[in-house]
BAVO-95979 format. One record per residue (C-alpha): residue in one letter; x negated, y, z. Coordinates in steps of 0.05 Angstrom, whole numbers, padded with zeros to 5 digits, always signed. Example, Ala and Ser with C-alpha at 12.3 -4.5 7.8 and 13.67 -1.06 7.14 Angstrom:
# residues 2
a-00246-00090+00156/s-00273-00021+00143/
# end
This chain:
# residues 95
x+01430-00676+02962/x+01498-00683+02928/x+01533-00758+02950/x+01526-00811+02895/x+01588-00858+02889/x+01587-00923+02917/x+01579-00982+02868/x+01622-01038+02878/x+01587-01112+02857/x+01609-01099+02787/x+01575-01040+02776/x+01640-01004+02779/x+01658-00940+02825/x+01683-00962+02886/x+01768-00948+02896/x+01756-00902+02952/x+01700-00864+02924/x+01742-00856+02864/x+01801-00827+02903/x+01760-00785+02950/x+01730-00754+02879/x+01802-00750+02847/x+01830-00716+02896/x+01779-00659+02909/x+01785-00652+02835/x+01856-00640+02838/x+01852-00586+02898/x+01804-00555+02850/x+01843-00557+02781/x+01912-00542+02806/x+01905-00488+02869/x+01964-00473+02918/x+01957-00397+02903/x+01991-00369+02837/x+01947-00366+02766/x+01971-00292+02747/x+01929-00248+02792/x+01986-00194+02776/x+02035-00235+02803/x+01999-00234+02874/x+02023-00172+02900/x+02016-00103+02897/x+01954-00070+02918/x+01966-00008+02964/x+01921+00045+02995/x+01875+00016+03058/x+01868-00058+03024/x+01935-00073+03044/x+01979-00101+02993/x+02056-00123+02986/x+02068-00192+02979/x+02124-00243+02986/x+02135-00302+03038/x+02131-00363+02998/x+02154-00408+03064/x+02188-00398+03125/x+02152-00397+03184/x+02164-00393+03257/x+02124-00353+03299/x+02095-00402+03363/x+02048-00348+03398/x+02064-00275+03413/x+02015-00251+03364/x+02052-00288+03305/x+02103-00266+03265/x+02164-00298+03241/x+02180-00291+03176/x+02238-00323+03122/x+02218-00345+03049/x+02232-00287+03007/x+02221-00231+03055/x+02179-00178+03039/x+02110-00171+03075/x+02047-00126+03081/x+01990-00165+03078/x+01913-00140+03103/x+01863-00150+03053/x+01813-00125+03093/x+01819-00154+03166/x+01792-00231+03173/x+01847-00275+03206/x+01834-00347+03220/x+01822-00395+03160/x+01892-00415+03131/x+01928-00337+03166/x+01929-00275+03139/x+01943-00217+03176/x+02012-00184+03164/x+02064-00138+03181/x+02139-00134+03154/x+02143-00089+03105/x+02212-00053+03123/x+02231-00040+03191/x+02291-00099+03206/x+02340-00042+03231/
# end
């Protein structure tokens, strides 16, 4: 069943039950990804849709891709990467 807080003597929640519970509340009220659904990219044909790099990030295996913040992306709404990827492609060719 769901956990119950744990009651310091006083009767009062105890300080790290309270701060495990604020902070799941606050990944749930104020989420990383933007509010305007429009705003998320734009859909294209084969559930890909454009979207644009929010952070830099450096590619560590050959099967990532380096990217800059700003730069224009494809992104695969239909193929399952790894919790916390996506799968991507650039979406002009760099040449």
């Amino acid at each position: 069943g769901p956990e119950k807080p744990a009651l310091a003597l006083d009767g009062k929640p105890d300080e790290r039950t309270l701060h495990k519970y604020r902070a799941l509340v606050a990944l749930a009220t104020d989420p990383s990804w933007r509010r305007d659904p429009a705003a998320s990219g734009q859909l294209m044909r084969h559930g890909w849709y454009r979207a644009t790099v929010i952070a830099a990030f450096q590619a560590q295996e050959a099967t990532e891709l380096a990217v800059e913040e700003g730069e224009a992306i494809l992104v695969s709404g239909d193929k399952q990467a790894a919790q916390g990827w996506v799968m991507a492609t650039r979406a002009a060719n760099p040449g």
